[in-house]
C-alpha positions in Angstrom: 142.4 77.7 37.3 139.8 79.4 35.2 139.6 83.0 36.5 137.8 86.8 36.2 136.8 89.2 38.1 133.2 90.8 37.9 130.5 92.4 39.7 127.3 90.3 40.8 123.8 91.1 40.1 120.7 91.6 42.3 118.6 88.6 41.8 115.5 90.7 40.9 117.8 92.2 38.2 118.9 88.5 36.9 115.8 86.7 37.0 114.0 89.5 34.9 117.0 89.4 32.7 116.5 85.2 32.5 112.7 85.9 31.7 113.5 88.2 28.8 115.7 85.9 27.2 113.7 82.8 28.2 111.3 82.8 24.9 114.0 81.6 23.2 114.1 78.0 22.3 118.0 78.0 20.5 121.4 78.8 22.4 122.6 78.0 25.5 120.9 80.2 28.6 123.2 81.3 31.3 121.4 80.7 34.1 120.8 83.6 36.5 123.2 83.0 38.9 126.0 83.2 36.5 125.2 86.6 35.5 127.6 89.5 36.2 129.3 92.1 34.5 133.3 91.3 33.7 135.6 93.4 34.3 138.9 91.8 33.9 138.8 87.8 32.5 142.1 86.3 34.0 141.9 82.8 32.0 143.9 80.2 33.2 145.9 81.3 35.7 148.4 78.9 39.2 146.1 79.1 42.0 149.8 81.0 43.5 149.0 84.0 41.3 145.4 84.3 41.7 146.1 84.5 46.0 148.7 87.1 44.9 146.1 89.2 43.3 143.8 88.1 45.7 146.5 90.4 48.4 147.0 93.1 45.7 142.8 93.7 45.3 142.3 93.9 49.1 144.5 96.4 49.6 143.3 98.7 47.0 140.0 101.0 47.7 138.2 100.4 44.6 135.6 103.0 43.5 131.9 101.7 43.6 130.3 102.2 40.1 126.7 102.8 39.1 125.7 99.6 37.0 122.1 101.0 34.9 121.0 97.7 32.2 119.6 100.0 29.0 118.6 97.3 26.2 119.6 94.4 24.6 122.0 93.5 22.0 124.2 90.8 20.2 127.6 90.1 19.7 128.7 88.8 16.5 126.9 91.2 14.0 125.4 89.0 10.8 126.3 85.6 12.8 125.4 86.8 16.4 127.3 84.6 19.0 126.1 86.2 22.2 122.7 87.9 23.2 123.5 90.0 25.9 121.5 93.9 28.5 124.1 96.2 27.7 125.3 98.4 30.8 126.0 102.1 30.4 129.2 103.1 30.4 129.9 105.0 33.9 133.5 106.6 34.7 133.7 104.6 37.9 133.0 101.9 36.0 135.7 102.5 34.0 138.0 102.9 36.8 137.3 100.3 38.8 137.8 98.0 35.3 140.8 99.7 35.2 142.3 99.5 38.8 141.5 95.5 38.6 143.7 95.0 35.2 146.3 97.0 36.8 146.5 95.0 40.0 146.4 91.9 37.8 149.2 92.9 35.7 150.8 94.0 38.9 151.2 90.2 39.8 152.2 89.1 36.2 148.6 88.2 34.7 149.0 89.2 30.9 146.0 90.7 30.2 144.8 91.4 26.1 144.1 95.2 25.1 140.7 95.2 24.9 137.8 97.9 24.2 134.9 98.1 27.5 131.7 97.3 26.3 130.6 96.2 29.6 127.2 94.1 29.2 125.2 90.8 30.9 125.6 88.2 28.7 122.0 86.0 29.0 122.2 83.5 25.5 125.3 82.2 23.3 125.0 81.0 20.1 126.9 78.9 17.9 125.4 78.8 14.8 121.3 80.0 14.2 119.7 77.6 11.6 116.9 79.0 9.7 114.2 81.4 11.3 116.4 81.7 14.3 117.7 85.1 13.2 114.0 86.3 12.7 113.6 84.9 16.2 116.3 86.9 17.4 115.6 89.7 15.7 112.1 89.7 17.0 113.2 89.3 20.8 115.1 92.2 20.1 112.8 94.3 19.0 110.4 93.5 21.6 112.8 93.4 24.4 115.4 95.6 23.1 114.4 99.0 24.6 115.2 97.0 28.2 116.0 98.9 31.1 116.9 98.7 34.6 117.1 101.2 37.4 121.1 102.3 38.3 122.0 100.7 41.5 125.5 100.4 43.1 126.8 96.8 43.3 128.5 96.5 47.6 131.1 94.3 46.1 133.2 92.8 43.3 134.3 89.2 43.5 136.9 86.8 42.0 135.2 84.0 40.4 136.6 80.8 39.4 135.0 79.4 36.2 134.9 75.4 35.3 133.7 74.4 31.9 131.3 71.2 31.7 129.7 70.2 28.8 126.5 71.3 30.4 128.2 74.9 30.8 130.1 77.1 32.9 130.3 76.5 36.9 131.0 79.5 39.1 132.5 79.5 42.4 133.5 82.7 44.4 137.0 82.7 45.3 136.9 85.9 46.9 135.2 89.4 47.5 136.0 92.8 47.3 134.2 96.3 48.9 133.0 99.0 46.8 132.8 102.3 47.6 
């Protein structure tokens, strides 16, 4: 099963965060009750291994981070791939990020050394056609400056993630207390 673990989003937060992105008439749109912020993607993973690190997250106390949104940005540089609200980096944040990828590699889940950028992704591209960039740029420059009020998510979640062609299908397979 297609796997990761992430922290929802209040819905005020992900329908603003829907509007912003919503002028836009290339990409695909994740819809706003797909949006979170990642903090370990598992891939595909036995069902076996997710319950074990399912066990191993509820018996951890994980640290409850502040998630503040400041702006918007792309991923991809000259051939931008996703449009996402970047999410300031917080050192509970971090640690929680980093308590999850240990417990997964605790059970055996080979997880890629990655850098944090932890962010919302809203629109992915696969390749702009002409005037999409100015588009894009535009949106950026007047949406860019973003922001959202720090707030402390209650809970992280495992999520399990099926691809259709119409996009990705989230359903939580479990939840975990902050704080």
């Amino acid at each position: 099963m297609r796997a990761f673990v992430g922290l929802p989003l209040p819905d005020d937060l992900t329908d603003r965060l829907e509007a912003l992105a919503a002028p836009l008439r290339f990409g695909r749109a994740v819809p706003a009750e797909n949006m979170h912020v990642t903090l370990a993607f598992l891939d595909d993973q036995p069902e076996e291994l997710l319950a074990e690190l399912h066990e191993e997250l509820a018996s951890l106390c994980l640290p409850a981070p502040e998630i503040a949104v400041a702006g918007l940005d792309v991923f991809g540089g000259n051939k931008p791939r996703l449009l996402f609200a970047s999410v300031r980096q917080d050192d509970a944040l971090t640690a929680l990020r980093n308590k999850v990828r240990q417990a997964a590699r605790a059970v055996g889940i080979d997880l890629p050394h990655e850098r944090f950028r932890p962010h919302i992704s809203l629109r992915r591209f696969h390749r702009l056609r002409a005037g999409e960039q100015q588009e894009l740029d535009h949106l950026i420059a007047a949406q860019g400056a973003f922001a959202w009020p720090a707030f402390q998510p209650p809970e992280c979640a495992m999520i399990g993630s099926t691809l259709t062609p119409e996009g990705a299908q989230y359903d939580t397979l479990a939840t975990y207390p902050l704080g």
